[in-house]
Structure formats: structure tokens, C-alpha cells
C-alpha positions as CSV (number, residue, x, y, z in Angstrom):
1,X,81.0,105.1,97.1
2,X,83.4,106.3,99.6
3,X,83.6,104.9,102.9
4,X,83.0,107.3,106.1
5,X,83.8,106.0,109.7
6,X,80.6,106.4,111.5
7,X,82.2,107.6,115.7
8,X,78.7,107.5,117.2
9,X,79.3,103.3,116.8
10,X,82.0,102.1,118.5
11,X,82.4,98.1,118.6
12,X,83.7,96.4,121.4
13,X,87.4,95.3,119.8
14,X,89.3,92.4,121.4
15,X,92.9,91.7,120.4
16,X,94.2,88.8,120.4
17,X,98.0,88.9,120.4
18,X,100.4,85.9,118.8
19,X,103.8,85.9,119.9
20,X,105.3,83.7,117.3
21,X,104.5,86.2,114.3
22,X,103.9,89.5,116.3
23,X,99.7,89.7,114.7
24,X,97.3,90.9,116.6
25,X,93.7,88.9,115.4
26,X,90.5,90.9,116.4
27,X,87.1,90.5,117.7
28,X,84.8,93.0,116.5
29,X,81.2,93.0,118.4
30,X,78.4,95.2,116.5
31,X,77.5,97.1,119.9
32,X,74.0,97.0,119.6
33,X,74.0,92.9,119.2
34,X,75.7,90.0,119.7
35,X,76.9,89.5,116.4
36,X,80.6,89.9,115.9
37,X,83.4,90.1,113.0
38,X,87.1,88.0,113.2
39,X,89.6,89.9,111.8
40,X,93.2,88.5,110.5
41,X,93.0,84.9,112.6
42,X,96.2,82.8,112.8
43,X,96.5,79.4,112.4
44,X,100.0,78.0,113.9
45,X,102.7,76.4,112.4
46,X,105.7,74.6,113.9
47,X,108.0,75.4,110.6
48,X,111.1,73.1,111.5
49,X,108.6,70.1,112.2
50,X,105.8,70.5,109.8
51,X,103.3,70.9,112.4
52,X,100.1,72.7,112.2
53,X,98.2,73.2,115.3
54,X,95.1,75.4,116.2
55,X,96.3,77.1,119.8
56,X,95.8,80.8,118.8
57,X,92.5,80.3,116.5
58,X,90.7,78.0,119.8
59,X,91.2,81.1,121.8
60,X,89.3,83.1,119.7
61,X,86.3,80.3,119.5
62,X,86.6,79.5,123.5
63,X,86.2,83.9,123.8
64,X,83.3,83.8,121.3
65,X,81.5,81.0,122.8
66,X,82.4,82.4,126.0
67,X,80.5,85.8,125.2
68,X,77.3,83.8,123.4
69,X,78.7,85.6,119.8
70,X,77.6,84.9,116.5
71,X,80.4,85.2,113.7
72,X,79.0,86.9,111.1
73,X,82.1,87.6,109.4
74,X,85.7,86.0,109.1
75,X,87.8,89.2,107.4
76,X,91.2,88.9,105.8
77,X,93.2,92.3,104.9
78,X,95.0,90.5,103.0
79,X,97.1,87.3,101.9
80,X,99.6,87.3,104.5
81,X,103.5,86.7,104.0
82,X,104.2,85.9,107.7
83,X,101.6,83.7,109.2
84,X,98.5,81.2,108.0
85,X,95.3,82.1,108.4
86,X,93.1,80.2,110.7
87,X,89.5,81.5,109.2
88,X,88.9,78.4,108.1
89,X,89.1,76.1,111.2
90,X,87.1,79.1,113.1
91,X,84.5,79.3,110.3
92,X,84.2,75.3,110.4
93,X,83.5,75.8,114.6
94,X,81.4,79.0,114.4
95,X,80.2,79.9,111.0
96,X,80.3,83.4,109.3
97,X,81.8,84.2,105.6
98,X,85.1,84.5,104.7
99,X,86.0,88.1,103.4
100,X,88.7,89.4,101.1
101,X,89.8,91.7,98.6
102,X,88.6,91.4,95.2
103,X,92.7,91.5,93.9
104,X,93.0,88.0,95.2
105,X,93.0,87.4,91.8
106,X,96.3,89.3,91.4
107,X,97.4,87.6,93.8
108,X,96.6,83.8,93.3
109,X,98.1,84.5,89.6
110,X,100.6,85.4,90.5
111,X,101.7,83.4,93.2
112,X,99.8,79.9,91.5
113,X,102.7,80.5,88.9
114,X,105.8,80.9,91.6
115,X,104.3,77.6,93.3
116,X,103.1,75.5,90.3
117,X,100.1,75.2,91.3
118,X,98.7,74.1,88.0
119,X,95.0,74.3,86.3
120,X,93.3,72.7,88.9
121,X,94.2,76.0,91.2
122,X,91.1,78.3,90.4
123,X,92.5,81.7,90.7
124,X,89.1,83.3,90.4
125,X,89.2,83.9,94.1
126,X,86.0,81.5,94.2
127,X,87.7,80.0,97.5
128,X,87.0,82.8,99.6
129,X,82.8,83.1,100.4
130,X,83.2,87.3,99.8
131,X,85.6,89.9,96.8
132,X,84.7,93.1,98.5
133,X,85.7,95.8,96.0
134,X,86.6,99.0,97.3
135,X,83.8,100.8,99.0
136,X,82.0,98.0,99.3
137,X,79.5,97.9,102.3
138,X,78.5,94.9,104.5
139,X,76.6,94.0,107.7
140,X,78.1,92.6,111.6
141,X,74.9,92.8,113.1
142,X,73.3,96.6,112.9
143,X,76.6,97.8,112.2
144,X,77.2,98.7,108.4
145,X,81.1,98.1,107.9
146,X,83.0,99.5,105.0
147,X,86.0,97.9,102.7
148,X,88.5,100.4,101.8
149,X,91.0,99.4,98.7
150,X,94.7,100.3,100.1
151,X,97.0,98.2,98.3
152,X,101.1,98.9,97.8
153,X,102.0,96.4,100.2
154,X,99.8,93.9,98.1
155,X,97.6,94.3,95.6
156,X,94.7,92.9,97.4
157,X,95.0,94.8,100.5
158,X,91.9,96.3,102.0
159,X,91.1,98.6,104.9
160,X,88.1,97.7,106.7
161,X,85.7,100.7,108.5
162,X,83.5,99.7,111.5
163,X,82.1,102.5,113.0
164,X,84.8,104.2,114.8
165,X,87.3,102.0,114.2
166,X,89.5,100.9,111.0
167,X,91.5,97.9,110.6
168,X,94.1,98.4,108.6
169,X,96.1,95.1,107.9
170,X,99.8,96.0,107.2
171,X,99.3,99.1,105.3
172,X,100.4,101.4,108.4
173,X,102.1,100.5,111.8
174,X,101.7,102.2,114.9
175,X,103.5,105.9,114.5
176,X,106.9,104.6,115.8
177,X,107.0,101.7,113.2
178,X,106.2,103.8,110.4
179,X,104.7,101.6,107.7
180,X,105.0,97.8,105.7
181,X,107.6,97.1,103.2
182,X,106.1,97.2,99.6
183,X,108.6,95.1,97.9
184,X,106.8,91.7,97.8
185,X,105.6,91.2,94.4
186,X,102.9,93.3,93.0
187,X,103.5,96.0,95.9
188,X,104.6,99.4,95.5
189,X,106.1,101.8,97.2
190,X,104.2,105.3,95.7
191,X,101.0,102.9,95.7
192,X,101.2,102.5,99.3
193,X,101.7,106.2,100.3
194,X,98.3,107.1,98.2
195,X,96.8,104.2,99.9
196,X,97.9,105.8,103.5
197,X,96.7,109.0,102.9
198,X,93.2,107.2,102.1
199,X,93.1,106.0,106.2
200,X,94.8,109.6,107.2
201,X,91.8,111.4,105.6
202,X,89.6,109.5,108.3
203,X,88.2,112.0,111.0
204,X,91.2,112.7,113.4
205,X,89.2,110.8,116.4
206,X,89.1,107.0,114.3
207,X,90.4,104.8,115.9
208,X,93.3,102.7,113.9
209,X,93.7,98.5,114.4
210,X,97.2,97.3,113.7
211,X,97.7,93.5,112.0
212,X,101.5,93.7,113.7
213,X,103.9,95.4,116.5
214,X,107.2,94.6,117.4
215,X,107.8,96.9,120.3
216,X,110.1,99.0,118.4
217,X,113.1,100.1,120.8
218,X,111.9,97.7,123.8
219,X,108.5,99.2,124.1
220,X,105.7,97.1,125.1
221,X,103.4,95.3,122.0
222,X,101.1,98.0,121.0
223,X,98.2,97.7,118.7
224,X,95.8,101.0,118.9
225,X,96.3,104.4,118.0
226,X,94.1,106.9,116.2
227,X,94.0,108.8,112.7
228,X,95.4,111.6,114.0
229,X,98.2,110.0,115.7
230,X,99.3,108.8,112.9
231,X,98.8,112.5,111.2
232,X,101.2,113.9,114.0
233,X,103.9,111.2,114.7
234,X,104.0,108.5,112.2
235,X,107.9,108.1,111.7
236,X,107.5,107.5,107.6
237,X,104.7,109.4,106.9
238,X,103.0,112.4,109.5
239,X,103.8,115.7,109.7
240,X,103.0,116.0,105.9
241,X,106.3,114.0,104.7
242,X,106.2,114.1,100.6
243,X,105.0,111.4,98.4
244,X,108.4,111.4,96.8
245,X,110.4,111.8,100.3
246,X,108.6,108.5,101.7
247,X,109.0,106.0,98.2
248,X,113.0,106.9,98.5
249,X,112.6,106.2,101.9
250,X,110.5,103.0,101.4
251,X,112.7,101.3,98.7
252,X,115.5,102.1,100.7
253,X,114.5,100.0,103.6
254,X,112.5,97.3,101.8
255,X,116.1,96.9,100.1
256,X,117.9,95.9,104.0
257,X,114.9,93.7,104.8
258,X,115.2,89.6,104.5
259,X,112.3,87.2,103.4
260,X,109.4,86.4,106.1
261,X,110.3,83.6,107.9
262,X,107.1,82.2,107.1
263,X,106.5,83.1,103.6
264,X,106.8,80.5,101.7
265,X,103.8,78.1,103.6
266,X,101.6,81.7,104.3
267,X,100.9,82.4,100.8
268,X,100.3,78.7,99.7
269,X,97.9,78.7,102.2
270,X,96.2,82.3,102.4
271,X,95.8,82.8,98.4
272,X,93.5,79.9,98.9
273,X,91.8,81.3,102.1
274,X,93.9,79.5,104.4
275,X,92.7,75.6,103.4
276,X,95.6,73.5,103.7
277,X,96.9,71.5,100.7
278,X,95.2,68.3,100.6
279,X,96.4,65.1,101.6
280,X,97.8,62.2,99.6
281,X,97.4,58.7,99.2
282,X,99.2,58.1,102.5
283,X,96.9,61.1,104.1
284,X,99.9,63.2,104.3
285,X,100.3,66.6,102.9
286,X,103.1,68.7,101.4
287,X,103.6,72.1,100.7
288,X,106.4,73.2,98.1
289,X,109.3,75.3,98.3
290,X,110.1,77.1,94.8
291,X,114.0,77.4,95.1
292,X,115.1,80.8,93.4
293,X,111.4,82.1,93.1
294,X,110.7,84.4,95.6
């Protein structure tokens, strides 16, 4: 089936911005109960001195709790290159399912090989609670929500449809920051223009959730725009710019752009729904760095 935003429901979003890797995590309340969806958490990392910590992800739990919310719903895009998720530690306080695309599996192939994981890494996506394929439907509350398949910056990347308003992980940025590199491995540049033009053939009025901002030319952090501001002013791909115009422009960016600073611990941990690797006999724990992989 295809999925339709619904504008006579229109959650109650709360971003949640972190600083440190420019995400914005959401809260999503059904409006006609108190059950809610977490969208894209963040779990911190001090890279330099190996330190995890849980500042960004208690904020969301202190709001929830705060509010009398029940998390129904703990919803990753995708696997993300540039911070760890924290869906874990926020399902271990509040509950709810952990939600992802079904081409995790592309994914965790892929990336069990770069890290070595070896056989005992499942890549069957059986870590995460919830494969949505595309069109897939599921419940916050009375709100039906909808799982839209829009990979090209990764294979497993999903648009999600509540009511009015569509979360769209790192397929499109706000219409002065264009759109997401598709140059990691698996992502494609023509892949991620068809997937674009999926959101853009929302109704005008949706409104459009951002997983990033960087305040391009000193503006403020931004997060929220609509379908058909992105139609009008998107700098990569409104004003009807040609499949063909926007992949030369794509690869020719994705070709300036360095690494994620976080890459290498994000997708060890997200491929496996953001559970960190276990500790040894000392009740330490590593994570790997695969020199000339990536």
C-alpha cells in the first residue's frame, strides 16, 4: 500500500536538539492520547576518552515522564553514520519497540564484514523488536503511522508518516541544505532523488521533520519545513531540478565531503540497534577500528 499523510491529525512534535552531532531526536504524541513515538534518540559519546554517557537520551525520559507519556514506539530512520542511538537505554526506562527498516540486513552485511564481526553477529536484523517494509502501517496510540522506503543515502532508510507530519531521517535537509550525501556504502545518488520525490508527492501542507541542521550560512538550527517548501526552494532538488542535473550534482559534492567524525563507533553500534559491544573478562568493552575499510 501507499502511504497518505492524514492533515486532519496533527501530533504534538517535540524536538530535541544535540549540539555535539547537530540531530534533532523527536517526541511524537498521538493527539487524541497519551501515547507517544521517539524518533532518532542519541546516546553520547566522548570519542577522545571512550566515554559513553546518557545526557541527551535522560532528557527525553525526564520530558516523557514529565508529561505522564507512554512510549509506544522507539523509531530509527536509519543506521546512523554520525551519532549512537540511545533507543536502547530509553526503551530499558520507558518501554515501547524498537523500529527499523527491513534493509538492516543490507546493512549489518555489510558492515559485519568491514568490522569483523564474525558468525555470532546475526545479521537477520533480529536485534531490532520491528522490519517495517515499505508501506508498512503501525499504531502510536489512535494514530495509524506509515513507513515509507526512501533509501540512497542507505539502503535501510525509511520515511515515517504520522498524520500531518513526516520524519524523514537524512534523506532531505531543510530547503537551504539541499539533501544527504549518498556515498556511504550501499547509497546512491539517482536512488536518493527517486526516494525524494516519494516525500515531495506528499500534500503541499505536510509538514517535514529533519534528523540534522547546521545553520547553513550562520542561520539559526532549524528543523521544520513543509512539502511544499521543499517543492519551491530546496537548493538540490525544488523547482523541478532533473534527476540527471541533481546525481551530477550529488557525486560531485559527496566527492569534497570527509568521513563522519563519528562513524566508525555509530554503525558498530546502530546496525545492532544501538546495544553496545559487550564487556570482557575485565568488564571493559572495545569497539574496533578497521584501518583502510571505510
Amino acid at each position: 500500500m501507499s502511504c497518505k499523510a492524514d492533515l486532519t491529525v496533527k501530533p504534538e512534535v517535540t524536538p530535541f536538539f544535540d549540539p555535539a552531532t547537530n540531530t534533532i531526536s523527536y517526541v511524537v504524541k498521538d493527539p487524541g492520547s497519551d501515547a507517544c513515538a521517539v524518533v532518532d534518540s542519541v546516546m553520547d559519546i566522548d570519542y577522545a576518552a571512550g566515554r559513553i554517557s546518557y545526557e541527551s537520551a535522560d532528557a527525553i525520559i525526564a520530558f516523557v515522564r514529565d508529561r505522564g507519556l507512554k512510549v509506544e514506539w522507539l523509531i530509527e530512520t536509519h543506521v546512523h553514520a554520525d551519532h549512537l542511538s540511545g533507543a536502547p537505554y530509553i526503551q530499558a526506562a520507558l518501554g515501547g519497540r524498537i523500529g527499523i527498516g527491513s534493509q538492516i540486513t543490507v546493512v549489518q552485511e555489510t558492515f559485519g564484514k568491514v568490522f569483523n564481526e564474525g558468525t555470532e553477529f546475526q545479521r537477520d536484523g533480529s536485534q531490532f523488536d520491528r522490519l517495517f517494509e515499505d508501506g508498512d502501517t503501525y499504531q502510536v496510540g489512535g494514530m495509524t503511522a506509515c513507513a515509507i522506503h526512501t533509501p540512497g543515502h542507505t539502503p535501510a532508510c525509511m520515511t515515517h508518516v504520522m498524520g500531518d507530519a513526516a520524519f524523514v531521517g537524512d534523506t532531505l535537509f531543510m530547503p537551504d541544505g539541499g539533501s544527504a550525501r549518498a556515498d556511504f556504502p550501499g547509497g546512491d545518488a539517482g536512488t536518493l532523488y527517486d526516494s525524494i520525490q516519494k516525500v515531495l508527492a506528499l500534500p503541499r501542507e505536510t509538514r517535514l521533520f529533519m534528523c540534522h541542521d547546521y545553520g547553513p550560512n550562520g542561520r539559526d538550527i532549524a528543523w521544520e519545513t513543509t512539502v511544499g517548501e521543499q517543492q519551491d526552494h530546496n537548493i538540490h532538488v525544488g523547482k523541478r531540478r532533473t534527476r540527471d542535473a541533481f546525481i551530477a550534482m550529488r557525486e560531485a559534492r559527496d566527492a569534497t565531503l570527509k568521513m563522519p567524525t563519528l562513524i566508525i563507533p555509530s554503525l558498530q553500534v546502530n546496525m545492532k540497534a544501538g546495544e553496545l559491544p559487550s564487556e570482557d573478562e575485565s568488564g571493559k568493552r572495545f569497539l574496533k577500528v578497521p584501518l583502510g575499510a571505510l
